[in-house]
N, C-alpha and C positions, 0 to 999 in steps of 0.2 A: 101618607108620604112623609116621611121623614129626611130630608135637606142636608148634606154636609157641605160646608164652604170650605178652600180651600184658599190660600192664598201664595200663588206661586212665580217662577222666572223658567221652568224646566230648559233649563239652560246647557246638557240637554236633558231631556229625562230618562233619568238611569236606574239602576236596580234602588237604589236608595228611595229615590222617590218612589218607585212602584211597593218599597215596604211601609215606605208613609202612609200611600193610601187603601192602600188593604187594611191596615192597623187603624187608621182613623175610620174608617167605615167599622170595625172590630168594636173601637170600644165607644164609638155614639152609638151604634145601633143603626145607623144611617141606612138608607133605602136608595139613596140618590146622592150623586157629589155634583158640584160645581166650583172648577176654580176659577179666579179671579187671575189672570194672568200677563204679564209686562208684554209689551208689544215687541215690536222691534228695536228699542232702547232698552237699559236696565238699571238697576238701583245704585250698582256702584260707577254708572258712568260709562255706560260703555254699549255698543251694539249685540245685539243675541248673532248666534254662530248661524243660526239659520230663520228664516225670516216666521213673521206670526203665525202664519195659517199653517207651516210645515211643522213647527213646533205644536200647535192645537190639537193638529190631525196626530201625530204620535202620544199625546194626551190619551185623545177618546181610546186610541186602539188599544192602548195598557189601563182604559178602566174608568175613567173619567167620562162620564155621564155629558156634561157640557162647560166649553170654556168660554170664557166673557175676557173682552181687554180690558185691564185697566190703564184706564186715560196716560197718554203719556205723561202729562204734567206733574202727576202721579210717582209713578213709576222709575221715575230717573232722579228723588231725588233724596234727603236725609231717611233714614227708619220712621222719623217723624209724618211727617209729612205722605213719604209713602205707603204705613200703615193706617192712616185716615182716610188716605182714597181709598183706598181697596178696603176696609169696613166698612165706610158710606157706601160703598157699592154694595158689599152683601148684602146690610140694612136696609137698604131701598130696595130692593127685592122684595120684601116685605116677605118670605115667604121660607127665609132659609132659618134649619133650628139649631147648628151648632157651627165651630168654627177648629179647626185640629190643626196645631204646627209643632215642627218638631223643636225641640229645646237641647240645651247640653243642661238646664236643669232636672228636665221632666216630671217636676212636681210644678201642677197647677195653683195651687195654695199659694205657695211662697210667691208667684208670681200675681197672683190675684191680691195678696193682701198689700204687697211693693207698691202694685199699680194703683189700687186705691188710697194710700197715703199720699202717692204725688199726684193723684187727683185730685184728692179733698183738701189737702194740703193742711191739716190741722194748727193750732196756734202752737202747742208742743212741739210739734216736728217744724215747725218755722222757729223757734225760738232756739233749737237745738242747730239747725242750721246754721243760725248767728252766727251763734257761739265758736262752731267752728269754723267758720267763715273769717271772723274777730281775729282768732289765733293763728292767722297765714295761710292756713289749707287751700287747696285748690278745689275748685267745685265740687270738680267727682266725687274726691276722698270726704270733702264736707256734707258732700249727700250722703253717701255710705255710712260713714259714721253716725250723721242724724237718724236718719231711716233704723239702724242697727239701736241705738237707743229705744226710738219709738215701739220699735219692736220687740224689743228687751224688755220694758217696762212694763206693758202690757200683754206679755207673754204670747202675740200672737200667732208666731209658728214657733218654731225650734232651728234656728238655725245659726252657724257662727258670724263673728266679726270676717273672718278672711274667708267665709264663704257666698257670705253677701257681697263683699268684692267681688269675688269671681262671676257670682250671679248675673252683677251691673255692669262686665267687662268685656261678657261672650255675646260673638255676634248675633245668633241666634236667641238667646236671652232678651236680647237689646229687645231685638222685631218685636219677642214675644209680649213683654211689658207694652209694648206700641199697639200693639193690635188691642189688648186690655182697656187697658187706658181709652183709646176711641172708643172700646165698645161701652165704658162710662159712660166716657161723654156722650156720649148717642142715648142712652137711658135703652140699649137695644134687648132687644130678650134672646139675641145668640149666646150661647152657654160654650165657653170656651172652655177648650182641653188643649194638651200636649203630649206628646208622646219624645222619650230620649232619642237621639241622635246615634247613629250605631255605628261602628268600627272606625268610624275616621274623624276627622278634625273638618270643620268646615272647609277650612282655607287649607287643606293639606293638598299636597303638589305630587304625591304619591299615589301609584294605582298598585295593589299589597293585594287586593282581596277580590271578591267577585262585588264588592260594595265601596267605592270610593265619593270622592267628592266632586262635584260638576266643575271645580280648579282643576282637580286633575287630567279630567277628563280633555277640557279644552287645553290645557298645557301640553298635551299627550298630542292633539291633533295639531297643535300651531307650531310645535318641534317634529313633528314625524312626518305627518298628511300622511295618515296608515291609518285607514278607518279599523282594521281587522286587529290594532293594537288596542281597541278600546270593546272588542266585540263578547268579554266575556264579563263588564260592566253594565251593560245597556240592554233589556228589555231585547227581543227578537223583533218585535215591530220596531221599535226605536233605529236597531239598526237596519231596518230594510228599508226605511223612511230616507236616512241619512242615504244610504248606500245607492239610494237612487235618484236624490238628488248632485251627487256626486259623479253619477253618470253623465246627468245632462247639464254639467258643468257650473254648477252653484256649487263654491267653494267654501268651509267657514269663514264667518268672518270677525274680525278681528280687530280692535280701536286706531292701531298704527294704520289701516287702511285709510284713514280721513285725515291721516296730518295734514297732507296739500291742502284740502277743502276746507280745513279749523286753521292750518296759519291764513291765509288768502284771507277768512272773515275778519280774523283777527287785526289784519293791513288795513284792510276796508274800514272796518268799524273802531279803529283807536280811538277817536274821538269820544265815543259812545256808548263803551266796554263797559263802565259801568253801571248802566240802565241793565246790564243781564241780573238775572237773577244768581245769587251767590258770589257775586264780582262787589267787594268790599274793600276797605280799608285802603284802597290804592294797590290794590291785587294785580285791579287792569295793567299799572306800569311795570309790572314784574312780567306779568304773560307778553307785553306788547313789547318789550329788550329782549326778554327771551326768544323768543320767535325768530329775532333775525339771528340766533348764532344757534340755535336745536337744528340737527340734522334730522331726529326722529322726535314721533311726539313722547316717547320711551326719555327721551335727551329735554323738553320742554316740560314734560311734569316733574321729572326730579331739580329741574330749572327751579322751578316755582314752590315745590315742595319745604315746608321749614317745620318749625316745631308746633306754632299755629297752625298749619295747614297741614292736613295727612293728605296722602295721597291721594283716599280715596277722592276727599274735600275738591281736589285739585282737580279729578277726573271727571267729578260731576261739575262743577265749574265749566270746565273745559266745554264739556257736555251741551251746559245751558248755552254756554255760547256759540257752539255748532248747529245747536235746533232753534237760535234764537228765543230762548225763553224769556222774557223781561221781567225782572221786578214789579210791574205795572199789573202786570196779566197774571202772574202767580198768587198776587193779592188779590185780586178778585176769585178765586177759585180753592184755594189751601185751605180756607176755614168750610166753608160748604159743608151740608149735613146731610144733604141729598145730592145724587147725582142723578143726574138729568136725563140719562140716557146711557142704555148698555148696548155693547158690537160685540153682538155672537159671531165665535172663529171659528168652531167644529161643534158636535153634538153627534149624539145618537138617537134609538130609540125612546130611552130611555131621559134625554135632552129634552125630547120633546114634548115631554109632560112635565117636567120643570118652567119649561118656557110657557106652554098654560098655565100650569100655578102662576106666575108669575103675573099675567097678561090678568088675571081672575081676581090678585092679593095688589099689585101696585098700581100706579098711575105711571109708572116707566117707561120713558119709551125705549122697543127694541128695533136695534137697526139693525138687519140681514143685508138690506143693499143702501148703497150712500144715493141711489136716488131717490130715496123717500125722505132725506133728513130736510129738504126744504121748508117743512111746516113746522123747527123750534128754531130756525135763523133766526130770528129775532130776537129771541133767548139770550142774554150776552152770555150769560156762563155757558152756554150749549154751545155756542158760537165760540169763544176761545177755547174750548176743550177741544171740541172738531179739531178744528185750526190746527194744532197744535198736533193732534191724531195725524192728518195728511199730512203736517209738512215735514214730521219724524216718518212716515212711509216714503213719504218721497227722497228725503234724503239716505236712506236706508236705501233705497233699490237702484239708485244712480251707481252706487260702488259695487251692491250683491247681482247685478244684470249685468255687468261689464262685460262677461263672456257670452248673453244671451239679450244684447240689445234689442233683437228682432221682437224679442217677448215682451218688452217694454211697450207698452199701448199709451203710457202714459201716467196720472197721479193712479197707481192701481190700488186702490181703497175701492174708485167707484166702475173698477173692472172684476172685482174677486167677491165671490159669495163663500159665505160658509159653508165647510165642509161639512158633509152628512156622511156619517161615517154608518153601513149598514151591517 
């Protein structure tokens, strides 16, 4: 058996991703995939359009063997941060043999030798750093420059001054370095690959081709609500998925949905704003005046937004302080080398000889239903992860149930089993 890890947000999953993973099964040789995948939060801050299990389930049917959440803690927050969870989760798996994401690089080298300079951090490329550090530059440009020396000098790859900027610039690049990098630091024996990124721009807001970008996608749905405007983008399971949750009145969803709920906390907790995690510098006083004069949270992030803070900065922010994330709890969990515990979303046949390996190669535990997790309570890391899991489900389905209260039973983590997709 041969393992491919993915690491994903299928936000929603669209033709692009279905050529991700044909191609990273292509060129590992892979036999089996598993991704790793955001819950129902996401990395730049913001709620998925449709909730975990619906997303999973249109995973497995376009090819995806078996999906695992990664911990929200995870998931919602820098590249940093949430390319170590989601590597520590493939690596504790014990069991998966490569790792494929897509790049606007897609040359693995230049990335691999990147990540291991700012790993190892040599005395050279620290000395070079000074230097340009010394002379006014700004981080970034003093890393570039350092890194481009070090690399120069030693003739490691072949690449320019203004291309290694671009390298350190692009979103996808960024991830890619992250996921490296952890898998350093882990000493793991996943052999990472990449594959280019095809016809679009990450963040492009255009739908041009039968291949766009999940921006688009969701721009298209949150301006139009015209599923059949995005149906020559999206996998035929993808949109039968969608198309019938839209039947029974689960609508996408969308960050302005929870302004009332994040200003409210905001009122609440002034006092306290800065115990969240990412709430610095006196941020709190900025979100807490802002608040009483934003009519939309659209009106409250460009409030708070400056040249310190980008946007995105502000949205996960906003984020931590909507799911209550604290400083306190994020420190116990961000460094972590192992994670404690995996929650299968969907699977197949095929899932489920993965999840033997798995059960065979690790000490992990898998949780199918939340009534079995009472025997690692005691665990504090398993215990703040949970935590943290339910109380982003629950806030998530307080807004996406609105029109289908009746289905509400309650925290539905410990009402919803994984889909088996036959």
């Amino acid at each position: 058996m041969n393992i491919l890890g993915l690491v994903v947000e299928y936000n929603p999953f669209h033709n692009g991703h279905l050529y991700h993973l044909s191609k990273s099964l292509e060129i590992t040789n892979a036999t089996h995939s598993v991704a790793i995948m955001s819950g129902n939060f996401l990395q730049r801050g913001e709620p998925a359009l449709f909730d975990k299990y619906t997303r999973a389930e249109a995973a497995v049917k376009n090819g995806v063997d078996l999906v695992i959440e990664l911990p929200t803690m995870f998931a919602c927050q820098s590249a940093e941060i949430f390319a170590h969870g989601a590597l520590a989760t493939l690596n504790s798996l014990n069991c998966i043999n490569s790792i494929c994401f897509g790049s606007e690089e897609g040359n693995v080298d230049i990335l691999y030798t990147i990540s291991k300079i700012l790993v190892d951090e040599p005395d050279e490329f620290k000395s070079y750093l000074k230097k340009y550090l010394d002379e006014g530059l700004l981080f970034p440009t003093a890393r570039s420059f350092a890194l481009f020396d070090y690399i120069n000098k030693y003739n490691l790859v072949d690449i320019s001054k203004e291309d290694l900027l671009s390298v350190l610039n692009s979103s996808n690049n960024i991830l890619g370095l992250e996921y490296i990098k952890s898998l350093l630091k882990l000493e793991s024996n996943i052999k990472p690959y990449t594959i280019s990124r095809i016809s679009t721009s990450y963040n492009s807001e255009n739908i041009e081709s039968n291949i766009c970008s999940a921006t688009a996608i969701r721009k298209s749905l949150k301006d139009n609500n015209n599923l059949s405007l995005i149906s020559n983008v999206v996998p035929k399971p993808t949109y039968g998925i969608l198309d019938s949750k839209l039947i029974n009145n689960f609508t996408p969803m969308f960050d302005d949905k929870y302004f009332d709920l994040l200003s409210s906390i905001i009122l609440r907790d002034y006092n306290t704003l800065d115990n969240y995690f990412e709430v610095n510098e006196g941020i709190e006083n900025k979100i807490y005046q802002s608040v009483f004069t934003s009519k939309s949270l659209y009106d409250l992030q460009q409030s708070v937004k400056s040249k310190r803070y980008t946007l995105t900065k502000i949205k996960r922010t906003l984020n931590n302080i909507l799911l209550g994330i604290t400083k306190e709890d994020m420190n116990k969990v961000k460094n972590i080398n192992s994670i404690p515990y995996v929650r299968v979303l969907a699977f197949n046949d095929k899932g489920r000889e993965i999840l033997k390996a798995i059960k065979k190669n690790s000490e992990i535990n898998i949780i199918n239903k939340f009534s079995n997790i009472s025997f690692s309570m005691d665990d504090d890391v398993f215990k703040t992860l949970i935590h943290y899991d339910v109380k982003a489900s629950n806030m998530y389905n307080i807004i996406y149930y609105d029109k289908n209260k009746n289905l509400l039973k309650g925290p539905m983590d410990f009402y919803t089993s994984p889909i088996y997709v036959r």
